[in-house]
C-alpha positions in Angstrom: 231.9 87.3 203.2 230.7 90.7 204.0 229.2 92.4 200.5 231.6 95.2 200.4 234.2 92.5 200.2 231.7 90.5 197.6 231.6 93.6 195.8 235.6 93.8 195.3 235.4 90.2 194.7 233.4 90.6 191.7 234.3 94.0 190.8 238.1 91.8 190.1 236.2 89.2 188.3 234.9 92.0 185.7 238.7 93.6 185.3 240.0 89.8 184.7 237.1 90.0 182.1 238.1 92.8 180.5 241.9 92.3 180.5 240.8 88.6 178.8 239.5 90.8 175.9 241.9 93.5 176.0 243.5 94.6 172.7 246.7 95.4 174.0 249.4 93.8 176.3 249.5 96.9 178.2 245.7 97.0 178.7 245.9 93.5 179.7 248.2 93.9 182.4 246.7 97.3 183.6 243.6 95.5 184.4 245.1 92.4 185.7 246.6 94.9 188.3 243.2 96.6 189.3 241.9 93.2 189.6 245.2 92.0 191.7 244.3 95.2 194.3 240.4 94.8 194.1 241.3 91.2 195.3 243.2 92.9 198.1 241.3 95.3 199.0 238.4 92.4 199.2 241.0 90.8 201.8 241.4 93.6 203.9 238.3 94.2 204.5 237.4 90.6 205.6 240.2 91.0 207.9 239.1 94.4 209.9 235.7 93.0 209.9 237.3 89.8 211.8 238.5 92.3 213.9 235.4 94.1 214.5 233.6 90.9 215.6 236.5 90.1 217.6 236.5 93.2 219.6 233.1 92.8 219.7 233.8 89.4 221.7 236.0 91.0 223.6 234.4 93.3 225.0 231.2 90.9 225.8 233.1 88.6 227.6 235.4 91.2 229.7 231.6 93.0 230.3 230.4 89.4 231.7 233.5 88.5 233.4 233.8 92.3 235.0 230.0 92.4 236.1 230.9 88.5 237.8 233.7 89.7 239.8 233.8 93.4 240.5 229.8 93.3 241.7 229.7 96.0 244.2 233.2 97.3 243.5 233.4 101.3 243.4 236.6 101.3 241.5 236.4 102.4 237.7 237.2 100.2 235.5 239.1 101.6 232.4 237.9 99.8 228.9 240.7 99.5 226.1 238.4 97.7 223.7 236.5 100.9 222.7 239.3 102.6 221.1 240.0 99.9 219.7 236.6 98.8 218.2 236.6 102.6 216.9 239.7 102.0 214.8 238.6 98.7 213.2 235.2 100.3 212.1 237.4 103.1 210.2 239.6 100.8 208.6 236.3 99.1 207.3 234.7 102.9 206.9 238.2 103.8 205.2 238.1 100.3 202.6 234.3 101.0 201.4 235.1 104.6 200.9 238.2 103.5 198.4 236.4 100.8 197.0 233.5 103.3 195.8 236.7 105.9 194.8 238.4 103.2 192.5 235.4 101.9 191.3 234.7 105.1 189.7 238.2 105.3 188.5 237.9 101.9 186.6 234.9 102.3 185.3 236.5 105.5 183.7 239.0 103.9 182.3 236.5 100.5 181.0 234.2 103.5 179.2 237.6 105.0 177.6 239.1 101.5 176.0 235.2 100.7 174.8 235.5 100.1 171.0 233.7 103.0 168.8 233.7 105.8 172.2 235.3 109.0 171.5 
């Protein structure tokens, strides 16, 4: 597990935490639901990085493979695991930047609910 995704992981442990000493039912279940999408989130990540390293296998082998049979071939060969290596490192860009945006958002709310804070 990558550490952005360890970080949702634990970042869901702390909300369960909190909801576990929560004062209200509706507190409780608010941060029962962060947890519920930090556990996604963690998820989601895991999964474009599998993609990632897939691509990245991809594109080693079909490099190998291409250099084995086209050797002294002129014609160019046209690569569709770029793009598509591009788009699974934003998804992962796209998760870490949300992760740091929510994270900011619950710990707003944490400092709120804190017994004797204005």
């Amino acid at each position: 597990m990558s550490r952005h995704a360890e970080g949702c992981v634990a970042h869901a442990a702390r909300c369960i935490e909190v909801a576990e000493k929560a004062c209200t039912t509706e507190d409780r279940r608010e941060f029962l639901s962060f947890a519920d999408a930090w556990e996604k989130l963690a998820t989601e990540i895991e999964q474009s990085e599998r993609l990632v390293a897939f691509i990245d296998e991809l594109t080693t082998n079909r490099d190998t493979d291409e250099d084995a049979v086209l050797e002294g071939s002129e014609l160019p060969q046209r690569s569709y695991t770029k793009p598509l290596r591009q788009l699974a490192a934003a998804i992962v860009a796209i998760s870490d930047h949300v992760a740091s945006d929510a994270t900011a958002h619950h710990l707003a709310l944490l400092l709120k609910r804190q017994p004797g804070q204005a």
